[in-house]
C-alpha positions as CSV (number, residue, x, y, z in Angstrom):
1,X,15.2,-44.0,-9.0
2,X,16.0,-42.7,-5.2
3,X,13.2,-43.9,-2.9
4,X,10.9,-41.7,-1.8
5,X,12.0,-40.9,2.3
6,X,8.3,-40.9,4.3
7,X,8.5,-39.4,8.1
8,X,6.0,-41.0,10.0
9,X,4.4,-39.9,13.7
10,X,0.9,-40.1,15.6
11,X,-0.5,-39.6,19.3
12,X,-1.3,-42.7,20.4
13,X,2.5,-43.9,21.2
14,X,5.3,-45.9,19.3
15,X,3.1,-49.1,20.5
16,X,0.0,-48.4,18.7
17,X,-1.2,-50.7,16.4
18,X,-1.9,-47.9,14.1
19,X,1.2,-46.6,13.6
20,X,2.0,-50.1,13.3
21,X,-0.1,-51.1,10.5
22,X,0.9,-47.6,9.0
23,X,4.3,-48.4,8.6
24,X,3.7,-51.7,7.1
25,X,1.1,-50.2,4.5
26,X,3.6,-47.4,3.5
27,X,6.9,-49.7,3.1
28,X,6.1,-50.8,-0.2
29,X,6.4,-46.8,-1.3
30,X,9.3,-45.7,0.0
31,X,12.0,-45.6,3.0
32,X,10.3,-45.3,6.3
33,X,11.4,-43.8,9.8
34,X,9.0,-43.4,12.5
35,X,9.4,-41.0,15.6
36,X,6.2,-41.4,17.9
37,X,5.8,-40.8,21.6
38,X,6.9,-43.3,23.8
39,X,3.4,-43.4,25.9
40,X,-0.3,-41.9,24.3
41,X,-0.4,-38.4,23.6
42,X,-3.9,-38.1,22.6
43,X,-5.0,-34.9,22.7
44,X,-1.7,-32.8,22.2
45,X,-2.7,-31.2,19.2
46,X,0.4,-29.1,18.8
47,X,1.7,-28.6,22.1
48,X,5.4,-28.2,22.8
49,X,7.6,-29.7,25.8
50,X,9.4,-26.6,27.0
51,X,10.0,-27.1,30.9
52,X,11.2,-30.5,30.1
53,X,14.2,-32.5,28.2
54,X,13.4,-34.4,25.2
55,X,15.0,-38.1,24.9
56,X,14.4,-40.0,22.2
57,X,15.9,-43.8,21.2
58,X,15.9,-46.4,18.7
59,X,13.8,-49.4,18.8
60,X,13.5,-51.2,15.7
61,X,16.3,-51.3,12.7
62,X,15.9,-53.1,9.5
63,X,16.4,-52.4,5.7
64,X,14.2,-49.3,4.7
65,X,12.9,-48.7,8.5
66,X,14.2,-46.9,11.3
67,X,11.6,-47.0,14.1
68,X,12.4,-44.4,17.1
69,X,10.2,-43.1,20.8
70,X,10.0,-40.1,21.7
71,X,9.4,-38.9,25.3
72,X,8.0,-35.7,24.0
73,X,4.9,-34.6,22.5
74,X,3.7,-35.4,18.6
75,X,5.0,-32.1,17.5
76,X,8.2,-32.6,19.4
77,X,8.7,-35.8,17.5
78,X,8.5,-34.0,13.9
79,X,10.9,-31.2,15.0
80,X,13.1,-33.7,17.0
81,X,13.5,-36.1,13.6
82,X,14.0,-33.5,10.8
83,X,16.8,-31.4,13.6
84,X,18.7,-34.6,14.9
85,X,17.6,-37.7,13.0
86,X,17.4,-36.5,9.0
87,X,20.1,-36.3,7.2
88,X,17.9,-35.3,4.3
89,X,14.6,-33.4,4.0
90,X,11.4,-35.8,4.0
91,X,9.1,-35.9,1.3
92,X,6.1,-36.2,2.8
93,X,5.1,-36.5,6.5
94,X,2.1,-39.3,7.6
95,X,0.3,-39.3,11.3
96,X,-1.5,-41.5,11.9
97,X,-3.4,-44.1,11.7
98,X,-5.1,-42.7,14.8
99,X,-7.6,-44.7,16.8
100,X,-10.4,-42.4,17.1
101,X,-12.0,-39.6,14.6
102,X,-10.2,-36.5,13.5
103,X,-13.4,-35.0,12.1
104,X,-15.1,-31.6,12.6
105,X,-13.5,-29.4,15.8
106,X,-11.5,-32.6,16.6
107,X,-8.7,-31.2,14.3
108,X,-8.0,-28.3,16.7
109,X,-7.4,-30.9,19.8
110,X,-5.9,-33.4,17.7
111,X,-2.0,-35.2,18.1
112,X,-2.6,-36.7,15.2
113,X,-3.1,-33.3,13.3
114,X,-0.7,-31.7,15.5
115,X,1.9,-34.0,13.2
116,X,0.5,-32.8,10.0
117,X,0.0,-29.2,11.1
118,X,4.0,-29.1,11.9
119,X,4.8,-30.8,8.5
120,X,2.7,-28.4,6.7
121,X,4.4,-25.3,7.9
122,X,7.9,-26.8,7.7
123,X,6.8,-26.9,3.7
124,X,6.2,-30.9,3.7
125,X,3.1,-32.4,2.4
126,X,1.6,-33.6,4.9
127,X,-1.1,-35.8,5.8
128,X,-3.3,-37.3,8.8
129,X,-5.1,-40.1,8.6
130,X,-7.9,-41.9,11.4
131,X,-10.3,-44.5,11.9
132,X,-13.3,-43.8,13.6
133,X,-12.6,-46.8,16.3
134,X,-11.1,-46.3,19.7
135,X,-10.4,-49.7,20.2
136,X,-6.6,-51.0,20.8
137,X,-6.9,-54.1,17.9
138,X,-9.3,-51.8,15.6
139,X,-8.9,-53.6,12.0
140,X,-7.7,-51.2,9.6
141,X,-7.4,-53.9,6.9
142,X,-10.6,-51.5,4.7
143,X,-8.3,-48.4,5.6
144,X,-4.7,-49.9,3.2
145,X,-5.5,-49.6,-0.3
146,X,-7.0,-46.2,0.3
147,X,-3.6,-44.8,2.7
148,X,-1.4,-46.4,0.1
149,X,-3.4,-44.5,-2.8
150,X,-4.1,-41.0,-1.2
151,X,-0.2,-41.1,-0.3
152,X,0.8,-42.0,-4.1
153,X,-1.3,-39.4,-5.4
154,X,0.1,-36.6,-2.8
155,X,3.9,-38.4,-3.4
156,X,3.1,-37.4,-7.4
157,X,1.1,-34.6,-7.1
158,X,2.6,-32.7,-4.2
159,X,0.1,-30.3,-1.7
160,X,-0.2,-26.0,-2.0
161,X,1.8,-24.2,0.2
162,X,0.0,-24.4,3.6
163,X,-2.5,-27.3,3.4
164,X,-2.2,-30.8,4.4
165,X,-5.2,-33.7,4.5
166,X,-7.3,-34.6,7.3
167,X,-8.5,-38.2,6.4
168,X,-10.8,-39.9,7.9
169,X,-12.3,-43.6,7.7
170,X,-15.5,-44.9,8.9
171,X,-15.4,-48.0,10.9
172,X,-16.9,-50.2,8.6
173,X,-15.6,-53.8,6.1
174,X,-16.3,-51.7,3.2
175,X,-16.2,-48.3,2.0
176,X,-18.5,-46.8,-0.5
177,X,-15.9,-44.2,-2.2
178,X,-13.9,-41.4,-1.2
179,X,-15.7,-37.7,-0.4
180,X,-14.1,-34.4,-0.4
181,X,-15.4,-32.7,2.2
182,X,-15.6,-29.6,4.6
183,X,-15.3,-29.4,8.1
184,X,-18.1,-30.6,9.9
185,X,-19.8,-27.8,12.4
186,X,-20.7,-28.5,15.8
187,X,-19.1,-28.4,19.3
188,X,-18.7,-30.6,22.3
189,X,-20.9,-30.4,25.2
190,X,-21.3,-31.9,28.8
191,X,-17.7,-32.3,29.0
192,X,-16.7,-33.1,32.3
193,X,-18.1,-36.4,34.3
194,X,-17.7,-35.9,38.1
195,X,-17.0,-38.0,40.8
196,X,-16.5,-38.6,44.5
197,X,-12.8,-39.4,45.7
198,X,-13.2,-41.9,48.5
199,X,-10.4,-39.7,50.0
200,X,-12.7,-36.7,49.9
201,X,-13.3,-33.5,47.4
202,X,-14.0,-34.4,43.9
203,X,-12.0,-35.1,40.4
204,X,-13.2,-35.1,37.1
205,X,-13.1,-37.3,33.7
206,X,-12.4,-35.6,30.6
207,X,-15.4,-36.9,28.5
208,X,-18.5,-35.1,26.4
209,X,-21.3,-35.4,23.9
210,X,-20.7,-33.8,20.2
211,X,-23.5,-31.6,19.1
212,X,-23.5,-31.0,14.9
213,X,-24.5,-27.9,13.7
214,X,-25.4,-29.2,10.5
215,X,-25.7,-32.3,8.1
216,X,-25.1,-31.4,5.1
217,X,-24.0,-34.0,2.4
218,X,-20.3,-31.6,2.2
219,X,-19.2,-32.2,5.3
220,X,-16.7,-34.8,7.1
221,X,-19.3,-36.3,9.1
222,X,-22.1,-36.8,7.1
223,X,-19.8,-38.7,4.4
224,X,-18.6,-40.8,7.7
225,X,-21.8,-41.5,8.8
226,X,-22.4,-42.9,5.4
227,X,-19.7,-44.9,4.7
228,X,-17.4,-42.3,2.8
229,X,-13.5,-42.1,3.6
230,X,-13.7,-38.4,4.5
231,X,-10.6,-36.2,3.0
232,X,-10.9,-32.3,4.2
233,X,-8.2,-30.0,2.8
234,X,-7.2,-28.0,5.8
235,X,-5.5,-24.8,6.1
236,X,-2.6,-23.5,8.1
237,X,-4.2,-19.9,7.5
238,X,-6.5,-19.1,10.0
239,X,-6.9,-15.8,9.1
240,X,-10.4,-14.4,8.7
241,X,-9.6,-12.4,6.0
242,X,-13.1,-11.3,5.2
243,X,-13.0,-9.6,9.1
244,X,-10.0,-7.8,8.1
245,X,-12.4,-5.8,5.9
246,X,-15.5,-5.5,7.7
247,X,-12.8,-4.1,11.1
248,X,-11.6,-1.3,8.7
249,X,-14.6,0.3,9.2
250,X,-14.8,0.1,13.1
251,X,-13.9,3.1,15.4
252,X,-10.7,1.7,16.6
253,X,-8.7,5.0,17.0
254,X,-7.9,6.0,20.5
């Protein structure tokens, strides 16, 4: 039987250890070939390059793997691969593994989701997966059994038209199971850090504090917090359909 062909991409740059780790987890289940950014892009979510040209190049070649960088954005690297890279569509597309949380509002600012987003609405199951651990040589050893499994069962299974996974792993040796979950509420506060320049006038760090809205036992972070790999269905569709109704009945005439 044909291999399954798996696209690969993330945020934090063809040198992550990450993606690295990634691509060796996900060898053993199919053909591989990797497009990532060729410096971090953390924090693209799905942003485009469009005052700038796109280069990309290839920088690792053996049997089953392709590995290229990209000088564009996450996104860029998913459109880039499937225009001028694939000579066949993939069959699933995998960000990741990100060094940092994708939980709660963090999927809206996310490269990492950015990836998955752009798979999803080309029709490609798609998933994004992240340890909560910012550090360059984070171990991800807990995080292989469960990426190889999740990606079998999406491989088999396939996903509906217009949702991907968000999956996240606590940093922790051992996980206590998987949890389905929602997205977590809360937003990010106290944002910015200033500080002097020694040359005068001030500049600012992009930093900030996350507030949750709730804890419920359903949501991404709670089952983080307690040792639960954290999968949340998300949805292309952000329409608010139940507003549609209610904004029938406003006075919008002129």
């Amino acid at each position: 039987m044909k291999r399954p062909l798996i696209l690969v991409s993330n945020d934090d740059g063809v040198q992550a250890k990450g993606l690295n780790e990634l691509i060796h987890m996900l060898k053993p289940l199919g053909d591989v070939i990797a497009m990532a950014p060729s410096e971090p892009r953390s924090g693209a979510a799905c942003s485009l390059t469009v005052s700038l040209p796109v280069k990309y190049g290839l920088v690792h070649n053996e049997d089953g793997l392709l590995v290229f960088k990209c000088s564009g954005t996450p996104v860029d690297c998913v459109k880039l691969a499937l225009d001028s890279v694939l000579d066949t569509r993939p069959d699933i597309i995998i960000s990741g593994i990100n060094h940092g949380d994708n939980s709660a509002v963090n999927v809206h600012y996310s490269g990492t989701m950015g990836v998955a987003l752009e798979g999803c609405m080309k029709g490609i199951p798609s998933i994004g997966f992240s340890l909560c651990n910012h550090n360059p040589d984070a171990d991800f050893t807990p995080a292989s059994p469960y990426v190889r499994r999740i990606t079998e069962e999406v491989l088999q299974r396939g996903l509906p038209a217009g949702v991907c996974l968000n999956v996240n792993f606590p940093d922790t040796p051992f996980y206590k199971g998987i949890r389905i979950c929602r997205q977590t509420k809360g937003v990010w506060k106290r944002e910015w850090m200033k500080r002097s320049h020694p040359n005068g006038g001030d500049y600012y760090w992009l930093t900030g504090e996350f507030v949750e809205h709730d804890e419920e036992e359903d949501s991404d972070h709670w089952a983080l917090n307690h040792d639960y790999v954290a999968i949340t269905p998300t949805l292309i569709d952000m329409t608010a359909y139940g507003m549609m109704e209610e904004m029938k009945h406003w006075n919008l005439e002129l």
